[in-house]
Every structure is written in C-alpha cells, then in structure tokens.
C-alpha positions as CSV (number, residue, x, y, z in Angstrom):
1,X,0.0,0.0,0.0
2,X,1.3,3.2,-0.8
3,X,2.1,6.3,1.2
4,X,2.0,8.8,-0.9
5,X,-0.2,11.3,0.2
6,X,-4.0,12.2,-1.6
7,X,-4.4,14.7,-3.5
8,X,-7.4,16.8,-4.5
9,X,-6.9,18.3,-8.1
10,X,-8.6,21.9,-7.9
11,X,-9.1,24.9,-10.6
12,X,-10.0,28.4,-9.9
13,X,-11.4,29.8,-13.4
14,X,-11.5,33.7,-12.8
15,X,-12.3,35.7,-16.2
16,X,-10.9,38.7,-16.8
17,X,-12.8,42.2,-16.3
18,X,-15.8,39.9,-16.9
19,X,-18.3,42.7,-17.4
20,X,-16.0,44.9,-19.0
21,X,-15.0,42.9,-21.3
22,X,-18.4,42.0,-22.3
23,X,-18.9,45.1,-23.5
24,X,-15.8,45.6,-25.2
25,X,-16.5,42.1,-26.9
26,X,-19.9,43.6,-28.2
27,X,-19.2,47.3,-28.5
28,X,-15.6,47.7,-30.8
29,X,-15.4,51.4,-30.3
30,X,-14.3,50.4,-26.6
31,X,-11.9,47.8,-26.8
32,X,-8.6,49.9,-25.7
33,X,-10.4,52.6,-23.6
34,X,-10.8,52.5,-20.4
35,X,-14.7,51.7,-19.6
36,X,-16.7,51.8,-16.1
37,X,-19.6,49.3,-16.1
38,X,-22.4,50.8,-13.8
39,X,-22.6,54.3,-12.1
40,X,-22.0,57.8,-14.2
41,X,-19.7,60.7,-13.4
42,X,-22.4,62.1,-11.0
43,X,-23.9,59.1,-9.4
44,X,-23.7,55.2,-8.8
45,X,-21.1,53.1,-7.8
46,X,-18.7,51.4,-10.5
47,X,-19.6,47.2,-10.6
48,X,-16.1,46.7,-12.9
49,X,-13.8,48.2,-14.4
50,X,-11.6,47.6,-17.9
51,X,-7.7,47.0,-17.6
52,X,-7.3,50.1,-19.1
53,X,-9.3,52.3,-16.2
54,X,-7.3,50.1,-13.4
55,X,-4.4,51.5,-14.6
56,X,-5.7,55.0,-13.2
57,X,-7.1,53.5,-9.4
58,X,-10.8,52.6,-11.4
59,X,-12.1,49.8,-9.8
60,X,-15.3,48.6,-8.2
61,X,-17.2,49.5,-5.4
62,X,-16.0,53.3,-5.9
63,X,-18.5,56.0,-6.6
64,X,-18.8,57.1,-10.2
65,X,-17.3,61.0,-9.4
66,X,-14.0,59.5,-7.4
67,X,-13.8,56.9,-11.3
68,X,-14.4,60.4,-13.4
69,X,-11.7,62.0,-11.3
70,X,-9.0,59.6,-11.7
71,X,-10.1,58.8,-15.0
72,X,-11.0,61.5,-16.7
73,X,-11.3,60.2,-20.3
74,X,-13.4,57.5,-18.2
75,X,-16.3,55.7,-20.4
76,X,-19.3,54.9,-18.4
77,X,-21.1,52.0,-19.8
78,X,-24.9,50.7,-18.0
79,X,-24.9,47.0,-17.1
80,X,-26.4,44.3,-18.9
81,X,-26.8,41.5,-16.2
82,X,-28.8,39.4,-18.8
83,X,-26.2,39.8,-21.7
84,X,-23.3,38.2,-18.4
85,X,-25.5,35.6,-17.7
86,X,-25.6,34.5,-21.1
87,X,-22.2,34.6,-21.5
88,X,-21.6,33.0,-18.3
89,X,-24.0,30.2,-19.2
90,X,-22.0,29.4,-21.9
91,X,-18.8,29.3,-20.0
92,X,-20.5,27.4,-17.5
93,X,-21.0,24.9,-20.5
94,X,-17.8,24.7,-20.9
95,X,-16.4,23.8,-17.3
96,X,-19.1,20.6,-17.5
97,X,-17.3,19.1,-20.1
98,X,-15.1,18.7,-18.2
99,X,-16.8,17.8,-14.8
100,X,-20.1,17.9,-12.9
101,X,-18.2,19.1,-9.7
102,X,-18.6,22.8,-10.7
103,X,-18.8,25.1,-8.2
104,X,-20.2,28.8,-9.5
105,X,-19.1,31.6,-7.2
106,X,-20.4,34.5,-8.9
107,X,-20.9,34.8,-13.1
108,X,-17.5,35.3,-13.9
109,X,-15.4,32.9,-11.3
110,X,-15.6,29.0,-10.6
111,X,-14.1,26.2,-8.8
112,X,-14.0,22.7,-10.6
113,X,-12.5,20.0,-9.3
114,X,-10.8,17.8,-11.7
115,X,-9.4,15.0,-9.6
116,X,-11.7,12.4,-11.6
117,X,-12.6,14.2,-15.0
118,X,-14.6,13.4,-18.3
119,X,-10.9,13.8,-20.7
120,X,-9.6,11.2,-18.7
121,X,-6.5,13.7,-18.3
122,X,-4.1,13.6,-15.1
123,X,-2.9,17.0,-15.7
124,X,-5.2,19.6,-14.0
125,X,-2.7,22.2,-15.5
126,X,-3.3,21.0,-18.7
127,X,-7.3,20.8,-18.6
128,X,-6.6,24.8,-17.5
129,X,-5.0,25.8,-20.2
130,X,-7.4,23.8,-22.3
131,X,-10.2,25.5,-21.0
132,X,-8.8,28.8,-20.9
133,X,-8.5,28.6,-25.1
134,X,-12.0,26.9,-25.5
135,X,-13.3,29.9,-23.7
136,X,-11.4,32.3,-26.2
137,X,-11.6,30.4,-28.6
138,X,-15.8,29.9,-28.4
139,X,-16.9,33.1,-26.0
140,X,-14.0,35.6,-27.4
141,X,-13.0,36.5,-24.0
142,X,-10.1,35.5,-21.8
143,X,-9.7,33.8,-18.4
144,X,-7.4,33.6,-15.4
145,X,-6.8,30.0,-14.3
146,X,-5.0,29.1,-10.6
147,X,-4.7,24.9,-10.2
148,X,-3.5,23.5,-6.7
149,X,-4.9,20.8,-4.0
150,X,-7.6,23.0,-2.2
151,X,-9.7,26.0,-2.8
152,X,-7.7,28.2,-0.8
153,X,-4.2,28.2,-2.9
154,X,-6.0,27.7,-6.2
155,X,-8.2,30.7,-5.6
156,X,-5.0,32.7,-4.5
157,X,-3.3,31.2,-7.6
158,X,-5.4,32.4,-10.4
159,X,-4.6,35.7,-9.4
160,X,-1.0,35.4,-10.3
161,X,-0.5,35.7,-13.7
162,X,-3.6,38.1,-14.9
163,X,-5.1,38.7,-17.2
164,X,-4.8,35.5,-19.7
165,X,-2.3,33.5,-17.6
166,X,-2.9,31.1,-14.9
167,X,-0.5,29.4,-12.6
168,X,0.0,26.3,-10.5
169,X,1.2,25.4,-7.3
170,X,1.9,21.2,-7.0
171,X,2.1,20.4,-3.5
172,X,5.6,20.5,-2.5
173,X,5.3,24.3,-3.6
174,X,2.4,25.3,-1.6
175,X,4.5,26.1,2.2
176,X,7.0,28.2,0.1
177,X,4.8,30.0,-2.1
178,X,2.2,31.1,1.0
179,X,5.5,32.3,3.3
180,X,6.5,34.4,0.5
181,X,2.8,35.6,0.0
182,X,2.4,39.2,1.2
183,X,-0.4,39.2,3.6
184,X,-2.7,41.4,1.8
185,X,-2.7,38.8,-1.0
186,X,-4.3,35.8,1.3
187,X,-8.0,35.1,0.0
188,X,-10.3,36.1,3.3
189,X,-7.9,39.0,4.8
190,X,-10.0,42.1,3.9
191,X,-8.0,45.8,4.3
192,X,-8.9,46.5,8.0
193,X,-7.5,42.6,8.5
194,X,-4.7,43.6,6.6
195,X,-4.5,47.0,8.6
196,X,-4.7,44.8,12.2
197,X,-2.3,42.4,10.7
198,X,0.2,44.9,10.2
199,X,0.2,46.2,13.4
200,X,0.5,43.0,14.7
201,X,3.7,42.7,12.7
202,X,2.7,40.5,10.4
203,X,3.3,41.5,6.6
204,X,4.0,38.2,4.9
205,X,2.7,34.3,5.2
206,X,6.2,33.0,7.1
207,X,5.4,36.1,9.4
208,X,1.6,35.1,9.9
209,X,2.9,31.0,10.0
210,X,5.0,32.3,13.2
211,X,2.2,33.0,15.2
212,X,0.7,30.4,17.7
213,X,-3.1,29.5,17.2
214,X,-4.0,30.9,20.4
215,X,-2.5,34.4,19.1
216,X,-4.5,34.3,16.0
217,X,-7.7,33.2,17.8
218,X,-7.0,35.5,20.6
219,X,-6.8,38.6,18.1
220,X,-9.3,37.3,15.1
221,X,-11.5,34.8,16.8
222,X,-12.9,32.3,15.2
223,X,-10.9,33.8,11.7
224,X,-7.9,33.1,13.6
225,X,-8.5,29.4,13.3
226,X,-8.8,30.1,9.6
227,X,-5.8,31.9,9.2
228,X,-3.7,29.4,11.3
229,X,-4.7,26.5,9.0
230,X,-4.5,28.0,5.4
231,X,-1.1,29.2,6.0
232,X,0.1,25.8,6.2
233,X,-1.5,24.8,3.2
234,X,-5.0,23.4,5.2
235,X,-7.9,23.9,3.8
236,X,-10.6,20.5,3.4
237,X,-13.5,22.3,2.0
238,X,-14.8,20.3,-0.6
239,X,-15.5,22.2,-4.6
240,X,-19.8,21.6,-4.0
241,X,-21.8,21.5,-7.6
242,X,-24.8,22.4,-5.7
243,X,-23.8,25.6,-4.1
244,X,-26.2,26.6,-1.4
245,X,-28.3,29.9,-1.9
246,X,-27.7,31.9,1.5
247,X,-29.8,34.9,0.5
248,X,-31.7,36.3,-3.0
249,X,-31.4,40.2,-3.2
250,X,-32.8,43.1,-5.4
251,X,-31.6,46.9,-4.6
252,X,-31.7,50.0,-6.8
253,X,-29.1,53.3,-7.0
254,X,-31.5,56.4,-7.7
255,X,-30.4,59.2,-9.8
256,X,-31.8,61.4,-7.3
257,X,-31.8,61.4,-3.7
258,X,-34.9,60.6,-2.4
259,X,-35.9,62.3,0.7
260,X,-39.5,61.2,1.4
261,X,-41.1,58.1,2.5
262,X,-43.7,58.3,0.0
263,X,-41.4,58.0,-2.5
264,X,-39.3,55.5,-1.1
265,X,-42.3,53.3,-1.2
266,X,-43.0,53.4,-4.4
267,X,-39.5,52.5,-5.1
268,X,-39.4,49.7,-2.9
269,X,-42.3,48.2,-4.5
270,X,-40.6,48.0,-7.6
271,X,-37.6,46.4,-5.9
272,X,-39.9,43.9,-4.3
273,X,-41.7,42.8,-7.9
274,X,-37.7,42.1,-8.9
275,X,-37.1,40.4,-5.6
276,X,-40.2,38.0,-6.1
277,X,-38.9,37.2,-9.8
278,X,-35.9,36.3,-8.7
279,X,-37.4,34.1,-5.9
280,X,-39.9,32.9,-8.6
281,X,-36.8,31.7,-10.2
282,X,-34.8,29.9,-7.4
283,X,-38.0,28.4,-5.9
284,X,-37.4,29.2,-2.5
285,X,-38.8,31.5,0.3
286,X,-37.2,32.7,3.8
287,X,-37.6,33.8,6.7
288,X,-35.4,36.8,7.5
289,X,-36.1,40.2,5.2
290,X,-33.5,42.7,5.1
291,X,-33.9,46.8,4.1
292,X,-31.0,47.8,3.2
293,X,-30.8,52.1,2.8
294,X,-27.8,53.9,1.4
295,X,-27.8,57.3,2.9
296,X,-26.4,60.2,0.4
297,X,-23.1,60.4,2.7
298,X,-22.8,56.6,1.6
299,X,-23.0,55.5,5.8
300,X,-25.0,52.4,5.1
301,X,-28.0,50.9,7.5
302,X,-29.7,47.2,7.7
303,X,-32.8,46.7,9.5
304,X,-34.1,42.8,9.8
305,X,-36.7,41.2,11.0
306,X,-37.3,37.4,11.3
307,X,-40.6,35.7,10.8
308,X,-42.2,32.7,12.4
309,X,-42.7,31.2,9.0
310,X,-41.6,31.0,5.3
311,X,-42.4,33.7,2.6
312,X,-41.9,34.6,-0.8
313,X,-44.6,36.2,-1.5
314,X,-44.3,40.3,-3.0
315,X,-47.1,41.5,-0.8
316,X,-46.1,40.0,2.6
317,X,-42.7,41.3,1.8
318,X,-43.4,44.5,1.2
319,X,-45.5,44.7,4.2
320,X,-42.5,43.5,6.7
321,X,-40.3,45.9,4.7
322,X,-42.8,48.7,4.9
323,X,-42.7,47.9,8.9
324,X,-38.6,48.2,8.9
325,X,-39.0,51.4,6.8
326,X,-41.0,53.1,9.8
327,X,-38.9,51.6,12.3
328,X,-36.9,54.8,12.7
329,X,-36.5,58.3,11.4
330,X,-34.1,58.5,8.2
331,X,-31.2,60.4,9.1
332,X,-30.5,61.9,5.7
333,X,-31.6,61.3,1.7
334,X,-31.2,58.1,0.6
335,X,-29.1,57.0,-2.7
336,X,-29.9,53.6,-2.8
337,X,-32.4,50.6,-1.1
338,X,-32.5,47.2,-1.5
339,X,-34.3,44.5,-0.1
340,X,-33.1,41.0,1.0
341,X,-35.1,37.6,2.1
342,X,-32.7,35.4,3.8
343,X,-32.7,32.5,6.1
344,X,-34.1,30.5,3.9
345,X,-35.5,26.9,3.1
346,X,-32.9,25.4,1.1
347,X,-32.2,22.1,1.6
348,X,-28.1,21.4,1.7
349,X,-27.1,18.8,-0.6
350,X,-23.8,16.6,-0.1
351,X,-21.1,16.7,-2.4
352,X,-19.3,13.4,-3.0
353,X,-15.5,13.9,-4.0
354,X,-13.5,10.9,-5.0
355,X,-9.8,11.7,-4.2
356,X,-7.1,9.9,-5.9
357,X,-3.5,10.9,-7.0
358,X,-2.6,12.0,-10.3
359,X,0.1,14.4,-11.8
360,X,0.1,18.2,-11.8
C-alpha cells in the first residue's frame, strides 16, 4: 500500500474584467479605452472596471465621481446583467465538459475539481489551459486560471499571472509560495485585517505562519483558526456542484436622492416585484427580510426582522419591509435601497468527492 499522500486536483477559473470585457466584446469602439460598467460621473457606484481604467485607481465599489476624477477620459457603460448571464451560461458549459463538480461563485469565477474528469487527463494544468482557449476560442473572452490541491491556494493562484495567464502550485510548492505571499494577497484578509495584521507585525505568510493558534484566535477569533490553517496549506473544503443559496437580493441606485417616505415606497415596491422574480426563479422562500438604505453620505444601514414562517410572496414582503422602513427616522436622503429575504428553506445537498493521486 502506498504512502504517498492524496491529492485533490482543484481549478479556480476567474475571467478577466468579466463585465468589462463584455462590453468591449460587443461594443468595438471600446476595446482599448478604459470603460466603467455601472454608475455615471455624478452618481452610482462602478460594478467593474476595464484593464485600461485600473491602470488610473478605477475599480469597483468606488463611486462614479472619485472613477471620473481619476479617470478623466473614463467611459461609463450601464450594465447588462442578462447579456453576463448568457455569456456566463456558456462558460458554464464549458467547465461541464469537463466535470459535474462545478462550483459557481459568482458569473464570472468558478471552482472545478478535476481530480476524476470526463478527458480522462491527469494534468489539471493541462485541462486549465485547455479550458482557458476553448473559452477564447468559443466566448472571445479571456480567463485567469489558478490549479493547486484545495480551494484556498488555487483561488490565490489564479490571481498570479492576470489577465490571460494562470499558474499552478503542485504540492511541495504550496508552504514556500504562501510564506512568501504578502499578507494582503491571502483570500479572506480584507483591508482593515490587513491593517490589524500589520500592526501585529505581520506582513508576509512566514510572518503570519509564526504565530501560535491561540495568538490568531485571541486577536481574530474564530478567523484566527482560519488563518492558522490555510497558511500551512489546510484547507478540506470540498468544490460543491450544488452551491447553497444563502440569500436572494434586489436593490436599486436612484439618480436622485430621495428624501421622502412616499417616494421610497413606491420605489421599494418596484424592488420587491424584482425580488419576487428572482425568488420565482430559485423556488425558494425565507424567513429573515433585510432593508437595506444607502444614505447620500454613503454610511449604510440594515434593518431585519425574522418571521415565524416562510415567505416569498411580494405583498407579505413588502409589508414587513414597509414595517422596517418606519422603524426609525431617516437620518438623511437616501441614494440607494435594497431588499433582501434570507434565512431560507434550502435544503443542503452533499457533495461526494473521489480523491485519488494523479500528476500536476
């Protein structure tokens, strides 16, 4: 009987500037220029960003006027989440080629594992690269690619070599290449746990790898644990084709502050037909609804409540959201709400993953 150890054969697909590059696909006139999908240089918040606005601080997440003023050439482009999902679907068709055990974490990024794949190939490195031209090759866009024995390292991985490269870290390689890793780089360490981490005196993975697991826990609870493990190349959680829905969302950026109630309802009951679509879709319901309300000084507030019983349907959600919306005074205008239904009645499904060992 051998003793070799068993290996888990893992790829993180991660496309490049996903939405971005949608639009540069379909529109010519942008390819080259630096584009902003979502927001405008007076309102909204930028959902991506091209390679070419990165290169002046564009990315997500900031609001349209900071894009516009380090970008000032900056091409803002509106989103077209049903043109992604297309393309993502055929991506998606792709990856099953090659496997079932897919796991989807968002329309442009995806875990397979290919310990046991349909090519009957033992070189997960090889099936990357494979995939990676298909992609091009089919879609017309390009994709990252990051292969190593758990989630953790091959998610960390595929951001190596971007855009159109991908990397892999066999298993001899993984203590070496996380001591070297700078801190800020670890999947799960956010910038105030890269701020904390820092003033801890940790900078790199061999400094984080020096600390005790009472230290980490002490200062990061439960994270701690996390960090302790993944550091020395831990991390057992298995690549599940049936990803769970935790939540289903719908929110909306106005153009214009709104500063009434009145108005805010009429808004919200829009939100709430999209909601119910989208639930429509998933067949499920929940338990917990959320409002979320983006203020104009972009401070952000949640208000929940949990009810005794399931629901999905648009009426009984508006009326618990209508409830959360009187809960309190607002404390300024308001630039964005969304609603949430959480807590729901999804039933977790088992993935079963056959581990053998094969060549990187």
């Amino acid at each position: 009987m051998s003793d070799l150890p068993i290996y888990r054969k893992i790829i993180h697909i991660d496309m490049d500037a996903f939405y971005a590059s949608v639009e540069q696909l379909d529109n010519p006139d942008l390819r080259g220029k630096p584009i902003a999908v979502g927001g405008s240089e007076n309102r909204g918040v930028v959902a991506a960003a091209s390679y070419e606005a990165r290169k002046f601080g564009v990315r997500s997440a900031i609001s349209g006027m900071q894009a516009k003023r380090n970008c000032p050439q900056l091409i803002f482009v509106r989103p077209r989440f049903d043109r992604y999902k297309e393309i993502s679907n055929k991506i998606h068709k792709i990856f099953h080629e090659y496997t079932d055990l897919v796991e989807p974490l968002s329309l442009d990024e995806a875990y397979l594992d290919v310990t046991v794949n349909k090519k009957g190939n033992p070189s997960a490195s090889l099936l990357a690269q494979e995939i990676r031209l298909r992609i091009f090759n089919e879609v017309g866009l390009t994709a990252s690619a990051g292969i190593s024995v758990n989630k953790f390292v091959a998610k960390i991985a595929s951001d190596y070599n971007k855009p159109n490269g991908q990397k892999t870290v066999n298993p001899d390689e993984i203590i070496p290449f996380l001591e070297e890793l700078p801190i800020r780089k670890f999947y799960g360490v956010g910038k105030v746990t890269t701020e904390k981490m820092y003033q801890l005196g940790i900078f790199t993975g061999t400094d984080l790898k020096s600390k005790s697991l009472e230290f980490l826990e002490k200062h990061f609870g439960k994270s701690g644990t996390f960090y302790y493990h993944v550091v020395r190349g831990v991390h057992n959680s298995e690549v599940k084709a049936d990803r769970i829905t935790k939540s289903v969302a719908a929110e909306h950026t106005f153009d214009v502050n709104l500063s009434s109630e009145i108005f805010m309802l009429e808004q919200l009951e829009r939100i709430a037909t999209s909601l119910d679509k989208r639930l429509k879709k998933h067949r499920v319901s929940g338990k917990t609804v959320t409002l979320k309300i983006k203020y104009s000084d972009f401070t952000q507030q949640t208000r929940s409540k949990t009810l005794p019983y399931f629901i999905s349907d648009k009426n009984l959600i508006l009326e618990t959201v209508k409830e959360l919306l009187y809960q309190e005074r607002m404390k300024d205008s308001v630039r964005l709400l969304g609603i949430s239904l959480s807590n729901l009645n999804t039933e977790v499904k088992k993935a079963i993953v056959v581990q053998l060992k094969f060549d990187f």
